[in-house]
VMD Tcl script that builds the backbone (N, CA, C; Angstrom):
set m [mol new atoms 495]
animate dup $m
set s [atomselect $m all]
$s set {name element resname resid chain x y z} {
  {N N UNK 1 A -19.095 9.811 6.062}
  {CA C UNK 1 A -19.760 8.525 6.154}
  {C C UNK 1 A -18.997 7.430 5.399}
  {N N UNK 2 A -18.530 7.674 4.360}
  {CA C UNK 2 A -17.950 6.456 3.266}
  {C C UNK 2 A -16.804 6.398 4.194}
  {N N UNK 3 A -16.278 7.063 5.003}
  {CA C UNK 3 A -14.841 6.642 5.833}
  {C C UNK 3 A -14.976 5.628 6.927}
  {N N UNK 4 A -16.089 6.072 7.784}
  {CA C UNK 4 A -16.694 5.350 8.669}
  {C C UNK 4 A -16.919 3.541 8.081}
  {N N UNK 5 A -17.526 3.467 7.207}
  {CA C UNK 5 A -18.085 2.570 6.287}
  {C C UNK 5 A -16.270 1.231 5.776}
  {N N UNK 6 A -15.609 2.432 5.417}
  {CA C UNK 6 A -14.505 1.873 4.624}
  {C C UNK 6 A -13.837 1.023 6.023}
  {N N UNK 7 A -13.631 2.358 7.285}
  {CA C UNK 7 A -13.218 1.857 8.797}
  {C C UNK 7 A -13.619 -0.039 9.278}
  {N N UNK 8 A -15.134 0.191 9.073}
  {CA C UNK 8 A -15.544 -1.250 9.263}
  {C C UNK 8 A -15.008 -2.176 8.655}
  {N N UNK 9 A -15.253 -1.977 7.605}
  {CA C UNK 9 A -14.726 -3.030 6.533}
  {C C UNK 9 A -13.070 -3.419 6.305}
  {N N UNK 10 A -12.394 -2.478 6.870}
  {CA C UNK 10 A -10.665 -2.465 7.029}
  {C C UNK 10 A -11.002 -3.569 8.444}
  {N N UNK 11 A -11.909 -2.787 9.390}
  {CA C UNK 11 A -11.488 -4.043 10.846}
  {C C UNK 11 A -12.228 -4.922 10.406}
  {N N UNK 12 A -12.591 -5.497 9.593}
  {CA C UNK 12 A -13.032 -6.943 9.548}
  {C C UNK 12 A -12.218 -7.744 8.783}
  {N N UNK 13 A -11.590 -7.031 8.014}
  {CA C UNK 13 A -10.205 -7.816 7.091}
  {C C UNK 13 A -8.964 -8.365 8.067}
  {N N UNK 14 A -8.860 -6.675 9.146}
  {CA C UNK 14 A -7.776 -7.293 10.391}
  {C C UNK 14 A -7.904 -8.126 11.355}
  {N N UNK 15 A -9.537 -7.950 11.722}
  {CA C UNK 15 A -9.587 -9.145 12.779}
  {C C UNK 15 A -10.096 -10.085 12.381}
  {N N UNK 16 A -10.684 -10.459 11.148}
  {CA C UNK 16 A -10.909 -11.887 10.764}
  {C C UNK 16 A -10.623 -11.684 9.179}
  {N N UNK 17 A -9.192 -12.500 9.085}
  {CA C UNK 17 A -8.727 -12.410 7.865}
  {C C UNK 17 A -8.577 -13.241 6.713}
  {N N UNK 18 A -9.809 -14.085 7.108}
  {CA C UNK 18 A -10.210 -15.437 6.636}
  {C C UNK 18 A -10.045 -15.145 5.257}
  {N N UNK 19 A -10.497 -16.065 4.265}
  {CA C UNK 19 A -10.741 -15.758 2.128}
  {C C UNK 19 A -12.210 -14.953 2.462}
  {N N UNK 20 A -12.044 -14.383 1.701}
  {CA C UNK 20 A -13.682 -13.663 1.069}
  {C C UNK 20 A -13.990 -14.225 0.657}
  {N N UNK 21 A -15.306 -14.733 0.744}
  {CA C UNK 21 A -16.556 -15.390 -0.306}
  {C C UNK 21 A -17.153 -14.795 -0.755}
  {N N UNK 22 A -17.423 -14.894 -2.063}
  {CA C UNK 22 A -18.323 -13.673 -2.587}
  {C C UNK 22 A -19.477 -14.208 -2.499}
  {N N UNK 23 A -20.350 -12.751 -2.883}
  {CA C UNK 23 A -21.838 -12.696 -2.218}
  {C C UNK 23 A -22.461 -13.700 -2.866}
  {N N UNK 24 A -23.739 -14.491 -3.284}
  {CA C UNK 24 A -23.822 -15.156 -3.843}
  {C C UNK 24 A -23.668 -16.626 -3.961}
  {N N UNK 25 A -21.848 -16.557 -3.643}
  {CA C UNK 25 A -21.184 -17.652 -4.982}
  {C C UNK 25 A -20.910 -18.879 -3.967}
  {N N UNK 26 A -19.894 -19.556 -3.892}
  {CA C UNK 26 A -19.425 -20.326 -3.421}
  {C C UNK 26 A -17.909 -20.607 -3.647}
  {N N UNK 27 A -17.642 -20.115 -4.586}
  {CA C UNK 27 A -15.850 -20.243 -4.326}
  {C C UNK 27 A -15.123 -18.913 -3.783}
  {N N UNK 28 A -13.971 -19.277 -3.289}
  {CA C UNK 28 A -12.914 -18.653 -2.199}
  {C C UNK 28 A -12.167 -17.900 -3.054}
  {N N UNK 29 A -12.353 -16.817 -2.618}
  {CA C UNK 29 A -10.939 -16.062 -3.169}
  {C C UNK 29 A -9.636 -16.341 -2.931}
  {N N UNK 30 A -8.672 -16.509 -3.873}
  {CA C UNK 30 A -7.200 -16.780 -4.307}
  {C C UNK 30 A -6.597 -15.689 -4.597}
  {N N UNK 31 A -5.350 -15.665 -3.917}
  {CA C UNK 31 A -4.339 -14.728 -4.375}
  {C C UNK 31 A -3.925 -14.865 -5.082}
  {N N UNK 32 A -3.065 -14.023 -6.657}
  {CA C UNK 32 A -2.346 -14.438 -7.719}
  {C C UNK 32 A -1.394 -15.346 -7.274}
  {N N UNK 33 A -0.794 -14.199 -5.903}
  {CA C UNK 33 A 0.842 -15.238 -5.430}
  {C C UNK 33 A 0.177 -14.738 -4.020}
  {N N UNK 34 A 1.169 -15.415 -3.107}
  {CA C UNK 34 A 1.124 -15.840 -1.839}
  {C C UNK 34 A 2.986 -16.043 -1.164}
  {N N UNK 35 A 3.236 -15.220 -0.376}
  {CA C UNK 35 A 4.253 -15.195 -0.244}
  {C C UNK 35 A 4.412 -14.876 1.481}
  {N N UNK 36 A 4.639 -15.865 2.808}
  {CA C UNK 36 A 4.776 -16.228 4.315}
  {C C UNK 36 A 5.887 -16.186 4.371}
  {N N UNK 37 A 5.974 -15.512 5.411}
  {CA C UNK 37 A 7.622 -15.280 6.232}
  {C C UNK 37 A 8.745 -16.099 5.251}
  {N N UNK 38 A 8.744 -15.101 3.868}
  {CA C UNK 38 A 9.506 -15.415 2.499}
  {C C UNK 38 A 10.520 -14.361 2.889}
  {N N UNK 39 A 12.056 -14.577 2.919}
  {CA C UNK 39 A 12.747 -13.539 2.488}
  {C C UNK 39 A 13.306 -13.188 1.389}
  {N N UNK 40 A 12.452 -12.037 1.081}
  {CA C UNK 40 A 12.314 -11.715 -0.196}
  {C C UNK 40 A 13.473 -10.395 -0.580}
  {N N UNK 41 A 14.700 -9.842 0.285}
  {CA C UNK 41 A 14.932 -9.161 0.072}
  {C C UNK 41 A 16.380 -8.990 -1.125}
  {N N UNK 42 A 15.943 -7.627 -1.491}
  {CA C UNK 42 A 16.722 -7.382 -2.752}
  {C C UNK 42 A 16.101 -8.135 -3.847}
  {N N UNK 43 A 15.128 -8.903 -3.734}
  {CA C UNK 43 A 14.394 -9.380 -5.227}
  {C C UNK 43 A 13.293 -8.163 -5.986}
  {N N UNK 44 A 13.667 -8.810 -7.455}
  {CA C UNK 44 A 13.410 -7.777 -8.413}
  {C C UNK 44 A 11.859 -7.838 -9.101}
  {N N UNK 45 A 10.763 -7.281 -8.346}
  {CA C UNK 45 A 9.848 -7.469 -8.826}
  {C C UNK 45 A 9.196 -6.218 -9.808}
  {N N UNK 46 A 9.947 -5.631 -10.508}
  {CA C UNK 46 A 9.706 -4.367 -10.999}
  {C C UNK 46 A 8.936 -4.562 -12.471}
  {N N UNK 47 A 7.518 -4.277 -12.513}
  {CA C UNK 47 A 6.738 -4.015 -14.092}
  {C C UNK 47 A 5.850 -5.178 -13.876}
  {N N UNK 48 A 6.342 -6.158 -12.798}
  {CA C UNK 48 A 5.649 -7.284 -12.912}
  {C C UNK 48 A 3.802 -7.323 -12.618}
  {N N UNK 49 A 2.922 -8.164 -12.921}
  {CA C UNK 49 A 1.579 -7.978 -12.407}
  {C C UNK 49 A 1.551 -8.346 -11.138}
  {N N UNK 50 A 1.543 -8.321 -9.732}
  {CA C UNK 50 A 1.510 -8.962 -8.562}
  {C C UNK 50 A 0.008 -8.370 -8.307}
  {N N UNK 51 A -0.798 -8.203 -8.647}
  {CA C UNK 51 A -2.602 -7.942 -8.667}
  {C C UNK 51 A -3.174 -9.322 -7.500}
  {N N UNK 52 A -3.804 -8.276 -6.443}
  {CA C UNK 52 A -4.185 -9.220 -5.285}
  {C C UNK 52 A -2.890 -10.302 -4.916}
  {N N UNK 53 A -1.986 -10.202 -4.989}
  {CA C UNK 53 A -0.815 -11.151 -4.375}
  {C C UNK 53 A -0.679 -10.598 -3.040}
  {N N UNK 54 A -0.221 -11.546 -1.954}
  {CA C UNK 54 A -0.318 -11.316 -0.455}
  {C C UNK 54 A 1.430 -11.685 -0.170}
  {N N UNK 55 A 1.719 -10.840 0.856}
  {CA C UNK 55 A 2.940 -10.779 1.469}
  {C C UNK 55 A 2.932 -10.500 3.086}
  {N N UNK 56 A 2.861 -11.809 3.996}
  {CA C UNK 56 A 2.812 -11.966 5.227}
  {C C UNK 56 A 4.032 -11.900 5.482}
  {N N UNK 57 A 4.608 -11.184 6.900}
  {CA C UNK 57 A 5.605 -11.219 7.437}
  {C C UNK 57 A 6.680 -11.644 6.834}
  {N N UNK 58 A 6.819 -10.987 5.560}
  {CA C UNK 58 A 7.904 -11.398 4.778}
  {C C UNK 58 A 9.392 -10.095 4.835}
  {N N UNK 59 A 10.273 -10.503 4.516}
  {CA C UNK 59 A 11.525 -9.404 4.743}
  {C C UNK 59 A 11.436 -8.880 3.094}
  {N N UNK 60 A 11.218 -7.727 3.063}
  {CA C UNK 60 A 10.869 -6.926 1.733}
  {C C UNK 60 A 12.632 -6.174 1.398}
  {N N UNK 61 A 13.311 -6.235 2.306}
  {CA C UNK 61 A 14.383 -4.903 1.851}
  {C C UNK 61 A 14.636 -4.981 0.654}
  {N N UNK 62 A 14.792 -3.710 0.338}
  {CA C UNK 62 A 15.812 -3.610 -0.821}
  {C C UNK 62 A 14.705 -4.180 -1.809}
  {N N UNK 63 A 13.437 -4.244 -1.880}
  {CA C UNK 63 A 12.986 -5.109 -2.625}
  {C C UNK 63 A 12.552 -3.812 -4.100}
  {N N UNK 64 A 12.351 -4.460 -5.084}
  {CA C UNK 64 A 12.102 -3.750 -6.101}
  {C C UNK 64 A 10.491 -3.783 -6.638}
  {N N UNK 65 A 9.850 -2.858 -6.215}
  {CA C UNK 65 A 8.660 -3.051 -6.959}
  {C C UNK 65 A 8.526 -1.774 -7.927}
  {N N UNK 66 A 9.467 -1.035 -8.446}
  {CA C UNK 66 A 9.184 -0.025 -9.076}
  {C C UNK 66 A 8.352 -0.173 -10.500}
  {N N UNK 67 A 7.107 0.371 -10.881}
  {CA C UNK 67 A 6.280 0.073 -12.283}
  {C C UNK 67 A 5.356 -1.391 -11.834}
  {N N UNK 68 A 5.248 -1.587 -11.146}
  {CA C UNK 68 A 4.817 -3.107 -10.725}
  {C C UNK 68 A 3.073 -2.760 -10.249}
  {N N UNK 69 A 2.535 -3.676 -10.821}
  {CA C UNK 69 A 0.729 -3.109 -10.734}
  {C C UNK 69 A 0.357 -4.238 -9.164}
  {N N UNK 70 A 0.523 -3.555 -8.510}
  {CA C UNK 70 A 0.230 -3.714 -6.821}
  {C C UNK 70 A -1.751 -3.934 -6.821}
  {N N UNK 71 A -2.316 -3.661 -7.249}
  {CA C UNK 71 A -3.859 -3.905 -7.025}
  {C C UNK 71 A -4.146 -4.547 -6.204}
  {N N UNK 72 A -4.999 -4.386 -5.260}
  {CA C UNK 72 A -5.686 -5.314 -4.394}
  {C C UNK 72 A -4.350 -6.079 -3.549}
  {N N UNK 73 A -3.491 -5.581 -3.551}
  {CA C UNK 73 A -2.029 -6.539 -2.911}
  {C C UNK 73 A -2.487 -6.394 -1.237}
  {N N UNK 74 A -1.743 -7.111 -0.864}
  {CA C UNK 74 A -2.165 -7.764 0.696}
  {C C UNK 74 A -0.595 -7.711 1.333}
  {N N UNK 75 A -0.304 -6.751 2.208}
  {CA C UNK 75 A 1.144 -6.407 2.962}
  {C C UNK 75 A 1.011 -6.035 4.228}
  {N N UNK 76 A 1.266 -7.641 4.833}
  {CA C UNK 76 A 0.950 -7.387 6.246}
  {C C UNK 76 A 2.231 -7.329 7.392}
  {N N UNK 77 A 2.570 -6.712 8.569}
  {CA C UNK 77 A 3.465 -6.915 9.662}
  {C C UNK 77 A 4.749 -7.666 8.349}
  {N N UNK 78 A 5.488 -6.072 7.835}
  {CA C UNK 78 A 6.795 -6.167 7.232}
  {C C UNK 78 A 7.437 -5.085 7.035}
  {N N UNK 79 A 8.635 -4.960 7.143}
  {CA C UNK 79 A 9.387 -4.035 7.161}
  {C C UNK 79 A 9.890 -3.538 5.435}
  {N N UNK 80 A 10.017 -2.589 5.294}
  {CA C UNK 80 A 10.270 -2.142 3.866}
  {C C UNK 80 A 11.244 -1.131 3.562}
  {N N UNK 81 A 12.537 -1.262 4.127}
  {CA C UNK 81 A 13.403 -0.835 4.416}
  {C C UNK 81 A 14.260 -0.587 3.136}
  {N N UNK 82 A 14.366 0.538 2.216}
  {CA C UNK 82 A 15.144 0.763 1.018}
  {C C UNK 82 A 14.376 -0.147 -0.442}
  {N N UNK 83 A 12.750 -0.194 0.002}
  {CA C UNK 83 A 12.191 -0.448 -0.987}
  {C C UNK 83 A 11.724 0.551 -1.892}
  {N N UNK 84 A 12.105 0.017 -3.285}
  {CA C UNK 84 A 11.840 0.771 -4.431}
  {C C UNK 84 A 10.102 0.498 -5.078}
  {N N UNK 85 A 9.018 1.366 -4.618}
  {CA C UNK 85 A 7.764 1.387 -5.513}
  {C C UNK 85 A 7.462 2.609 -6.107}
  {N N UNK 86 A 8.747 3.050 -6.903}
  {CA C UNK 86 A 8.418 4.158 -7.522}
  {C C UNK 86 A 7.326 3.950 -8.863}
  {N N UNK 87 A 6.770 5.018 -8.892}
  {CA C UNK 87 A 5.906 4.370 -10.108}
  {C C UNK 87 A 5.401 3.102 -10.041}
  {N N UNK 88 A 4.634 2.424 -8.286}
  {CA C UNK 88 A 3.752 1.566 -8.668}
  {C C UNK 88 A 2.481 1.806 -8.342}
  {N N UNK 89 A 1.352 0.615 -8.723}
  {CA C UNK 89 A -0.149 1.142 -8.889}
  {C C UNK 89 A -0.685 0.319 -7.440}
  {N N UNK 90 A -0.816 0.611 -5.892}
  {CA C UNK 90 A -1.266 -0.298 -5.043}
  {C C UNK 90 A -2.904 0.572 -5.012}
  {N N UNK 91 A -3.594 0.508 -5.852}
  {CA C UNK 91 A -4.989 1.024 -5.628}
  {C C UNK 91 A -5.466 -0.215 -4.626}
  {N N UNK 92 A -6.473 0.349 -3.780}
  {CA C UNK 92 A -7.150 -0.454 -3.230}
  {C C UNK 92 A -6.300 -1.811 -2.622}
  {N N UNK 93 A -5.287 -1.400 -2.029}
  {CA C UNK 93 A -3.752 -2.059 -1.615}
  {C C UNK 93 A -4.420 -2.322 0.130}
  {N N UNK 94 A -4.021 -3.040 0.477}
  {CA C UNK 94 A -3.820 -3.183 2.230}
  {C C UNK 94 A -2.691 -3.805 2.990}
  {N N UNK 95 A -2.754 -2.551 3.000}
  {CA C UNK 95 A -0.903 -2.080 3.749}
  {C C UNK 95 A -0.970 -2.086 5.172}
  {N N UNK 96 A -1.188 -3.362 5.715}
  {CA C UNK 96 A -1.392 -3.460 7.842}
  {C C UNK 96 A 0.276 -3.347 8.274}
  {N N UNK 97 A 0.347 -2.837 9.226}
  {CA C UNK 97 A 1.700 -2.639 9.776}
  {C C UNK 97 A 3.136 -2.359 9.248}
  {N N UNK 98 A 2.781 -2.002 7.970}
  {CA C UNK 98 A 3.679 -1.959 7.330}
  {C C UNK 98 A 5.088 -0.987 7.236}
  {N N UNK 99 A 6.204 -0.560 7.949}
  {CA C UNK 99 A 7.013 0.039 8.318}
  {C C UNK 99 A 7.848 0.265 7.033}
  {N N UNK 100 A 7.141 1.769 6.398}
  {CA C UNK 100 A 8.333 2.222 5.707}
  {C C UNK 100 A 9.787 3.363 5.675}
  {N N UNK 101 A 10.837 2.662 5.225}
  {CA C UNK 101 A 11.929 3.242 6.109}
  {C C UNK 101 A 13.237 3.174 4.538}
  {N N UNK 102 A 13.347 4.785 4.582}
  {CA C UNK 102 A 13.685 4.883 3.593}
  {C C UNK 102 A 13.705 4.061 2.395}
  {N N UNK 103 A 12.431 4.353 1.747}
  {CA C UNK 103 A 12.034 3.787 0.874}
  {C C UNK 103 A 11.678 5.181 -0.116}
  {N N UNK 104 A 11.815 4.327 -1.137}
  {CA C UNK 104 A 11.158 5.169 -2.181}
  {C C UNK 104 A 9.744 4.933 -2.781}
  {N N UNK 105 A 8.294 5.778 -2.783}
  {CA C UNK 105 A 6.996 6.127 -2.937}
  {C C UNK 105 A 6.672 7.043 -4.047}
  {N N UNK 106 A 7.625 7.673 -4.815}
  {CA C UNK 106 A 7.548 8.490 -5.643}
  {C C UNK 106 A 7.017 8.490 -6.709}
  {N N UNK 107 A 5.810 8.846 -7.272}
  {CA C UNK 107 A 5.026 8.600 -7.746}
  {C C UNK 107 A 4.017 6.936 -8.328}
  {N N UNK 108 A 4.370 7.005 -7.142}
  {CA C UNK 108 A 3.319 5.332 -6.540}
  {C C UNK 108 A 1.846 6.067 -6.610}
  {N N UNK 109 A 0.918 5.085 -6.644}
  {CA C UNK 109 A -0.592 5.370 -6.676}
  {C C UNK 109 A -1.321 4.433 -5.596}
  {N N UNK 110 A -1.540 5.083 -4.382}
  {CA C UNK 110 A -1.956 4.260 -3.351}
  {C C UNK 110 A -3.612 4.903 -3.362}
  {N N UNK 111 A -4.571 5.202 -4.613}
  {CA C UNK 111 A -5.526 5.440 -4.325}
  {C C UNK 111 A -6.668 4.369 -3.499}
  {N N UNK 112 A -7.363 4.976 -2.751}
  {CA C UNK 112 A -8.258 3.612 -1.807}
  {C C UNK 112 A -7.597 2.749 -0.743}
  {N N UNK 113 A -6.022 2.992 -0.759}
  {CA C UNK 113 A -5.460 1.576 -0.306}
  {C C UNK 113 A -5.894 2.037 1.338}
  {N N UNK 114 A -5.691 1.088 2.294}
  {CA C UNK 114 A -6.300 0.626 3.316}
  {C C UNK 114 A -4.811 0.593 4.102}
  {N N UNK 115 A -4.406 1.860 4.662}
  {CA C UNK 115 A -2.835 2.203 5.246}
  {C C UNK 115 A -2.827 2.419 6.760}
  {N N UNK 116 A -3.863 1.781 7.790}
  {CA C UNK 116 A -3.637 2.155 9.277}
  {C C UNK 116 A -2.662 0.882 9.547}
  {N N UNK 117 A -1.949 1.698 10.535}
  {CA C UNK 117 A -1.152 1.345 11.684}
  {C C UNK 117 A 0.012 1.046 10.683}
  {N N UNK 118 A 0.666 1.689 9.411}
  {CA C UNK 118 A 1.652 1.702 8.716}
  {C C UNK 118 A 2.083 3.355 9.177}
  {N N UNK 119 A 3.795 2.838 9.193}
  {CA C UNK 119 A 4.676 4.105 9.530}
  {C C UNK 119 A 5.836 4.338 7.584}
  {N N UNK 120 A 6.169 5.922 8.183}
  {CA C UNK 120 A 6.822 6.334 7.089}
  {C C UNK 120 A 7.697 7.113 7.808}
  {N N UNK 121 A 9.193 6.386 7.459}
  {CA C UNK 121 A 10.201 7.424 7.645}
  {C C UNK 121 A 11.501 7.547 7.002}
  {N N UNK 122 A 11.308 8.596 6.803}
  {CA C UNK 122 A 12.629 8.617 5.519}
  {C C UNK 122 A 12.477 8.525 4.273}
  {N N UNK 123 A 11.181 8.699 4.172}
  {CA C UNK 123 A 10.523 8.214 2.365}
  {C C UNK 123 A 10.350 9.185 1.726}
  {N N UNK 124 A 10.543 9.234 0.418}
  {CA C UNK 124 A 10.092 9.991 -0.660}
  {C C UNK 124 A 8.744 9.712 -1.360}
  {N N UNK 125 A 8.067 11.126 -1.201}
  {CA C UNK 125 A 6.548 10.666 -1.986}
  {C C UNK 125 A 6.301 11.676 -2.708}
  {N N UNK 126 A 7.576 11.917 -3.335}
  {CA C UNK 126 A 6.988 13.238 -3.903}
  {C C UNK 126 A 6.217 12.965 -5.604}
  {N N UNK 127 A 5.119 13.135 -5.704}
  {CA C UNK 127 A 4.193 12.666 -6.653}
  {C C UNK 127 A 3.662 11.649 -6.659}
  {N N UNK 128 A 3.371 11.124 -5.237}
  {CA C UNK 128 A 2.484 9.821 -4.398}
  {C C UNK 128 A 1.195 10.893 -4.496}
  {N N UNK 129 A 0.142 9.518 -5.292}
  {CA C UNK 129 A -1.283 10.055 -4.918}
  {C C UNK 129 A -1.679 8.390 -4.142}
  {N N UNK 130 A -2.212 9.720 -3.197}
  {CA C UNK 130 A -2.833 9.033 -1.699}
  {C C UNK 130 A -4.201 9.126 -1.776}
  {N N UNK 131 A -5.224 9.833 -2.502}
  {CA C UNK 131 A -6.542 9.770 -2.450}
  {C C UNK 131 A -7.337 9.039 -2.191}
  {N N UNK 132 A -8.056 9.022 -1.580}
  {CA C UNK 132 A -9.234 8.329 -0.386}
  {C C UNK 132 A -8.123 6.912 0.172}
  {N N UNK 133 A -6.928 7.225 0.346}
  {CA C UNK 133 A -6.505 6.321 1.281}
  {C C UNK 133 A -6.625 6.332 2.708}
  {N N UNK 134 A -6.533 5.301 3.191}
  {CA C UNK 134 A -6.901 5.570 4.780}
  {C C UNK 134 A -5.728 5.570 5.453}
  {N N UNK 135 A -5.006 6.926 6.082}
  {CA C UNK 135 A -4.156 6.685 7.240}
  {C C UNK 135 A -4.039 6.969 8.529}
  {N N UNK 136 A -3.412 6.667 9.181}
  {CA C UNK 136 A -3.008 7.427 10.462}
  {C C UNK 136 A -3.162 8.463 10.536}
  {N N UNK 137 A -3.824 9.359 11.194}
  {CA C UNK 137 A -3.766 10.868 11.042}
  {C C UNK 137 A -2.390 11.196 11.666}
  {N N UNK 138 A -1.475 10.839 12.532}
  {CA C UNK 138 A -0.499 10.990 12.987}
  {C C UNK 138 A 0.740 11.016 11.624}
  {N N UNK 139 A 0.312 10.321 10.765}
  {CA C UNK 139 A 1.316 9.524 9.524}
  {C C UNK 139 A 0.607 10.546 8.897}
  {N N UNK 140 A -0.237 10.645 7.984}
  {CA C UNK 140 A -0.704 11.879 7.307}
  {C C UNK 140 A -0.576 13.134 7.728}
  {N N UNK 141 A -0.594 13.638 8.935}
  {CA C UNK 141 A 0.473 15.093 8.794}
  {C C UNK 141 A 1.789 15.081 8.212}
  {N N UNK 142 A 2.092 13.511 9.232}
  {CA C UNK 142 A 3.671 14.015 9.045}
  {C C UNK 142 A 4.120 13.725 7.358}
  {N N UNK 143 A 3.349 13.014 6.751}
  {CA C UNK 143 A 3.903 12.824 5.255}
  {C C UNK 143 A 3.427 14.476 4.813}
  {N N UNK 144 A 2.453 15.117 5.049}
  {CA C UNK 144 A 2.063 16.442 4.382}
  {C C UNK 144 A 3.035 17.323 4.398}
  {N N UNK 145 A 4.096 17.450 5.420}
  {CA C UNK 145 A 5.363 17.681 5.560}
  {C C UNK 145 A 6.244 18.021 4.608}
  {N N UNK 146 A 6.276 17.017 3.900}
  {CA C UNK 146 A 6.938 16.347 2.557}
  {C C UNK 146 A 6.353 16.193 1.785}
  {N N UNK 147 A 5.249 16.306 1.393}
  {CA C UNK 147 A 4.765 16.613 0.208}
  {C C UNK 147 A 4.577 17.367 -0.896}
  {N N UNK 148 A 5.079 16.831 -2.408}
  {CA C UNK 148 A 5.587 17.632 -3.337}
  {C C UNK 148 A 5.515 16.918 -4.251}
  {N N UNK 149 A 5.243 17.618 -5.641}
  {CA C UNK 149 A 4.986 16.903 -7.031}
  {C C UNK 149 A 3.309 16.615 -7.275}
  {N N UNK 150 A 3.727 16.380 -7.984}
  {CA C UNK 150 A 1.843 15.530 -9.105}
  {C C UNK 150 A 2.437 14.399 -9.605}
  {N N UNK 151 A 1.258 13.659 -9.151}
  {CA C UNK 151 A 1.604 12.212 -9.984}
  {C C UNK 151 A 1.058 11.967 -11.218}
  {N N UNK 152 A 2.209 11.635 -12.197}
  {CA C UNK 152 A 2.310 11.831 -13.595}
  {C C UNK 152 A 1.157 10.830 -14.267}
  {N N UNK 153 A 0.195 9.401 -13.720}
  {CA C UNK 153 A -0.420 8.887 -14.443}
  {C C UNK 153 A -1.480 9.687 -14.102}
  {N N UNK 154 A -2.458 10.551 -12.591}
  {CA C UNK 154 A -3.658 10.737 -12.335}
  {C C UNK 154 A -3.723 12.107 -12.000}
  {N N UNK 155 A -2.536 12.364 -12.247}
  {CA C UNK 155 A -2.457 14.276 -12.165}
  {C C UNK 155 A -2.916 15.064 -11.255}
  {N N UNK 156 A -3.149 14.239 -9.969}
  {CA C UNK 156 A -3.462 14.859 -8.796}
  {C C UNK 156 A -1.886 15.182 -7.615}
  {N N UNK 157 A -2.165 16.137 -7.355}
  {CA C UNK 157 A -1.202 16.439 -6.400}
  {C C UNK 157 A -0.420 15.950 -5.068}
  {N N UNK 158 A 0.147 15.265 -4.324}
  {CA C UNK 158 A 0.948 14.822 -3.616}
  {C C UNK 158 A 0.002 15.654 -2.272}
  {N N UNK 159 A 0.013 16.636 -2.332}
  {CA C UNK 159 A -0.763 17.179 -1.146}
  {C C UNK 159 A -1.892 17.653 -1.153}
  {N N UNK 160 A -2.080 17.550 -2.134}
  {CA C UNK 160 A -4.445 17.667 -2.719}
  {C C UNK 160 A -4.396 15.888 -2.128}
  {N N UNK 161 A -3.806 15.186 -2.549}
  {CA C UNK 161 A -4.322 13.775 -2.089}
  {C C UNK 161 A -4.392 13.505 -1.182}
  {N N UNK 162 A -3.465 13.880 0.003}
  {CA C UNK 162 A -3.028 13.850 2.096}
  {C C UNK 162 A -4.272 14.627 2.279}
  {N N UNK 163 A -4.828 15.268 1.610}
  {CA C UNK 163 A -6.000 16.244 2.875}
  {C C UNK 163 A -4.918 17.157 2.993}
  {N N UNK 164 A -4.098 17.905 2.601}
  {CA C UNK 164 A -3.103 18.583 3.397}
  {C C UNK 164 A -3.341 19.757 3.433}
  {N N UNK 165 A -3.755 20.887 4.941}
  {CA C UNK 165 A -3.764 22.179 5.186}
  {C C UNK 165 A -3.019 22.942 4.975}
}
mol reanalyze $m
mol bondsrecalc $m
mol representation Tube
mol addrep $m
């Protein structure tokens, strides 16, 4: 049921991707940073806070997010080609279309994050915790594949986190 639940709430972010208003209130949610068809590649964002920062159709290569606290980050339709997020924190991350291609994931923390219609190939995840993330079931076999290690901040397993048989 909480998947079903989480499902809705992922397609309402994709098909109407307006600011959140919170319940209640009256002001708009803001991203820390905000970053549109930016080419960002080979820049060094490693240790930095990027918490809820958004990255639209931006060129990521080579980009560095290794140690970098990803929270609530927003990564939509981009390629991530020889990106470094080793050791980062994208909890509760939403990762739409996001094509990763030899990149490094190795002990990244994508707990909660919100991962359909993102590909993985060529990546290392060995001590990626994926727990209650949402993926592709097509993409979640094939990462179970490759799965190996414990991730050193939450000590859960690389393939206890995939669901992996």
């Amino acid at each position: 049921m909480p998947t079903i639940i989480a499902l809705f709430f992922a397609s309402i972010l994709i098909f109407f991707p307006g600011h959140a208003i919170a319940a209640g209130g009256t002001s708009q949610y803001k991203p820390q940073l905000s970053f549109t068809n930016d080419n960002l590649t080979g820049k060094d964002f490693s240790g930095k806070n990027l918490q809820t920062a958004e990255f639209t159709t931006c060129r990521l290569d080579s980009t560095n997010f290794s140690g970098a606290d990803l929270t609530g980050v927003v990564i939509s339709s981009a390629i991530l080609k020889g990106t470094n997020f080793h050791g980062t924190n994208v909890t509760q991350g939403l990762l739409d279309q996001v094509r990763f291609v030899d990149a490094d994931l190795s002990d990244a923390v994508f707990v909660e994050a919100m991962m359909l219609r993102s590909t993985f190939k060529n990546v290392n995840i060995a001590g990626a915790d994926f727990s209650s993330a949402i993926l592709g079931k097509v993409e979640q076999k094939a990462l179970c594949k490759i799965a190996t290690g414990v991730n050193p901040k939450t000590g859960v397993s690389t393939r206890d986190s995939l669901e992996c048989k």
